[in-house]
C-alpha positions in Angstrom: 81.7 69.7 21.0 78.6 71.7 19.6 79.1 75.0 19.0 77.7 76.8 21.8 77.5 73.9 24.2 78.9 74.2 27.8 82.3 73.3 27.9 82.0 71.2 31.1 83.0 67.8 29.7 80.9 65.8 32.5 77.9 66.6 30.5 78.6 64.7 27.7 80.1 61.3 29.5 78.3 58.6 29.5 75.4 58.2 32.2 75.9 55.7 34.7 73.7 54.1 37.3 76.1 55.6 39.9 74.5 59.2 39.1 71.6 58.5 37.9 68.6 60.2 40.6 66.1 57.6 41.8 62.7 58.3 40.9 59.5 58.7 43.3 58.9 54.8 43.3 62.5 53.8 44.2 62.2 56.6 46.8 59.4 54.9 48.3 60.8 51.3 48.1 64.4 52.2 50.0 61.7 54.3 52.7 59.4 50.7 53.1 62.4 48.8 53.5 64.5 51.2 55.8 60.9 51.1 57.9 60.5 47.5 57.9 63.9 47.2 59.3 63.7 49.1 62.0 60.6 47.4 62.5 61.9 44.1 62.7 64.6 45.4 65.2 62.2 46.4 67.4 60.2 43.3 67.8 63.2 41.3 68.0 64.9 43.5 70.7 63.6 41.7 73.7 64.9 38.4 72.1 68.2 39.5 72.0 69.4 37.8 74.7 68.3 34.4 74.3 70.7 32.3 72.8 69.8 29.9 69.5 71.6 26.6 69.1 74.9 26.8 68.2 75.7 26.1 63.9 79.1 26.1 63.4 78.5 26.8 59.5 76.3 29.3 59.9 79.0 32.2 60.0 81.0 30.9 57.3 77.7 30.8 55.0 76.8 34.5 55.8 79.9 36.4 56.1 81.3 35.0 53.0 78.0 35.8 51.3 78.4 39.4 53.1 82.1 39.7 51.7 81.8 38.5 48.2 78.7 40.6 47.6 81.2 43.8 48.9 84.0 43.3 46.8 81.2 42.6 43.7 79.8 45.9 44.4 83.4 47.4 44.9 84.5 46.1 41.3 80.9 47.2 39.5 81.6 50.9 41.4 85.1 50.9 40.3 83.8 50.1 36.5 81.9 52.9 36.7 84.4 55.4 37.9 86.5 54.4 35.0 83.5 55.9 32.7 83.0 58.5 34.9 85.5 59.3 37.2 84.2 60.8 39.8 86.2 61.0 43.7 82.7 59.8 45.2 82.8 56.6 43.5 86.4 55.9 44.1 85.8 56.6 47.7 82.9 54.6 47.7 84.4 51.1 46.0 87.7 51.8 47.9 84.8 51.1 51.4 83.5 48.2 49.8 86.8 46.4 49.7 87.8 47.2 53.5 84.7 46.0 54.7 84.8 42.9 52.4 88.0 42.2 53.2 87.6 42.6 57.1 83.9 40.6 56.9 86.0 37.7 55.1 88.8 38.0 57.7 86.7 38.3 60.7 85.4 34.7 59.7 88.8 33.4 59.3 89.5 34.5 62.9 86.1 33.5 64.5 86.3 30.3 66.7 85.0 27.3 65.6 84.2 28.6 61.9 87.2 27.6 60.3 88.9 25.8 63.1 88.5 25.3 66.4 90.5 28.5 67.3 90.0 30.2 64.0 92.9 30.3 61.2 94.1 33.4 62.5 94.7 35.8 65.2 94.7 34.0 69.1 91.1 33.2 68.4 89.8 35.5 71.6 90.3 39.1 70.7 91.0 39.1 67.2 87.3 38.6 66.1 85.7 41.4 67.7 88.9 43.6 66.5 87.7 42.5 62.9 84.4 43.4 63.6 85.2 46.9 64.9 87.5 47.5 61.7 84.6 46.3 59.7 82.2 48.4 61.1 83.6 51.1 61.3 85.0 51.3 57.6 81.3 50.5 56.9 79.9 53.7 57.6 83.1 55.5 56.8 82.3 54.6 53.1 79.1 56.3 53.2 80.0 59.5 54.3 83.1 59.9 52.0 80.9 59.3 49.2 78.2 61.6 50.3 80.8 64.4 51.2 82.1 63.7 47.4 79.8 63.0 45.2 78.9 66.4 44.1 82.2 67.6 44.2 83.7 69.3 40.8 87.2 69.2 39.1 89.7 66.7 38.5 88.7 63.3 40.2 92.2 62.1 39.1 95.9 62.4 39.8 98.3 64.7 38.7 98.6 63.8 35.3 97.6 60.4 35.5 94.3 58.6 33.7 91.5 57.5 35.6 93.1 54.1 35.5 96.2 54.8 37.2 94.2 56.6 39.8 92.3 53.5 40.5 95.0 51.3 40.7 97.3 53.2 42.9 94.3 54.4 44.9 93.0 50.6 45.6 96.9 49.3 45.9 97.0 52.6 48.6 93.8 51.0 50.3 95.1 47.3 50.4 98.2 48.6 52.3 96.1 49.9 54.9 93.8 47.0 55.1 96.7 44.5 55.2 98.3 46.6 58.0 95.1 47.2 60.1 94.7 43.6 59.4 98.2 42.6 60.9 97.9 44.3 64.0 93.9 42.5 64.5 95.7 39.3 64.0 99.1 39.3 65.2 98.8 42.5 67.4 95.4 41.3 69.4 97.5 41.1 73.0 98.3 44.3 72.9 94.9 45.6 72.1 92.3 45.9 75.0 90.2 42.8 75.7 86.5 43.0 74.2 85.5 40.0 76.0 86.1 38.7 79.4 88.0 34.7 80.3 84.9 33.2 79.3 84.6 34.2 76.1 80.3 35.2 76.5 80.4 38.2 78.6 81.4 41.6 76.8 84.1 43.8 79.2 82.9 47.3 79.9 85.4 48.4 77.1 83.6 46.5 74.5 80.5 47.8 76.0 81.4 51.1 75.1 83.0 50.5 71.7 79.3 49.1 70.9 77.9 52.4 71.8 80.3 54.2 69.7 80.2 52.2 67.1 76.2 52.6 66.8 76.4 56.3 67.5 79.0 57.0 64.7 76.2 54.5 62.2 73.4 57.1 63.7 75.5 60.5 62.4 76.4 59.1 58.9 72.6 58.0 58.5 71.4 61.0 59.3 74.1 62.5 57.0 72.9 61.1 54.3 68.9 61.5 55.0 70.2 65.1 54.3 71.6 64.7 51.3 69.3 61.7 50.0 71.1 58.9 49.5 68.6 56.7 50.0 70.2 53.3 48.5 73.1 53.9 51.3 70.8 54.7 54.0 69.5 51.3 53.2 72.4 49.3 53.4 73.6 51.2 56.5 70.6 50.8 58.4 70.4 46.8 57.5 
């Protein structure tokens, strides 16, 4: 260390793209984009409900796309917490594998995607289950990582290397996932109904889960308008 230098150790890791600030351009790219979705909401709203023909391979495609580009980010996050360790980024890649996970599971129990009744769960209220685990650890992510990022100290535990951390953290995570998982799947009876006999009309319980759901996006975005996490604000508002 040079003589006279600060002794804070962070300043003299490598820099990673995690903590790198976006510049004005970047700024004004995520802005254009989170403007042109909300754009493309609105003129879409009063199509909302008319249905499109039915493609059974249609989910499969997308979700999977959805999941596998989750768990990619995860892993390229994790790399870079193991150059930088910092609680943020752990909290951050540890979001990205839930939501992977329960966007890859959800397919797996969504009728006629897989099979006819899905592969798993009672193919009725399973899927929306998935969905609600999904987006709710979604969100969740975000506002970890914005409540951490900045934070100082040890990002590590008790004695252990930053690889430890991430491996008991993530093995911590799966354990959760698998059991959240379980009771989606095996558990659905017991869970309230999200959909009614029919399977096309939405109980007032799902209806209000919904609401929830897009209320709890609406405080983490606003979250991290405030403190500019612009890149997030994207992928949340998409």
């Amino acid at each position: 260390m040079p003589e006279g230098a600060p002794r804070d150790l962070h300043a003299y890791l490598p820099i990673v793209v995690a903590s790198t600030p976006a510049s004005a351009r970047q700024e004004k790219v995520a802005i254009a984009l989170v403007l042109g979705i909300a754009a493309a909401t609105a003129a879409l709203a009063p199509f909302a409900h008319i249905p499109l023909a039915r493609i059974d391979s249609f989910l499969p495609a997308m979700q999977t796309t959805l999941s596998a580009a989750d768990l990619l980010t995860a892993a390229l996050l994790m790399a870079q917490y193991l150059i930088q360790p910092q609680r943020g980024l752990l909290a951050l890649g540890c979001g990205y594998i839930c939501s992977g996970l329960f966007a890859f599971l959800q397919t797996l129990a969504f009728p006629g995607a897989y099979a006819p009744l899905g592969l798993i769960g009672d193919g009725f209220n399973s899927p929306p289950w998935f969905f609600v685990l999904w987006h709710t650890t979604f969100p969740l992510r975000s506002l970890v990582y914005a409540l951490l990022k900045d934070s100082k100290g040890d990002a590590t535990l008790a004695g252990g290397s930053p690889a430890q951390t991430l491996c008991a953290t993530v093995a911590a995570v799966l354990g959760l996932a698998a059991m959240l998982s379980w009771l989606a799947a095996a558990g659905s009876a017991y869970l309230p109904k999200m959909y009614s006999d029919n399977v096309t009309v939405q109980t007032q319980f799902s209806v209000q889960v919904n609401t929830a759901l897009s209320l709890w996006c609406g405080i983490v975005l606003v979250v991290l308008f405030m403190v500019l996490d612009l890149w997030l604000v994207v992928v949340l508002a998409a």
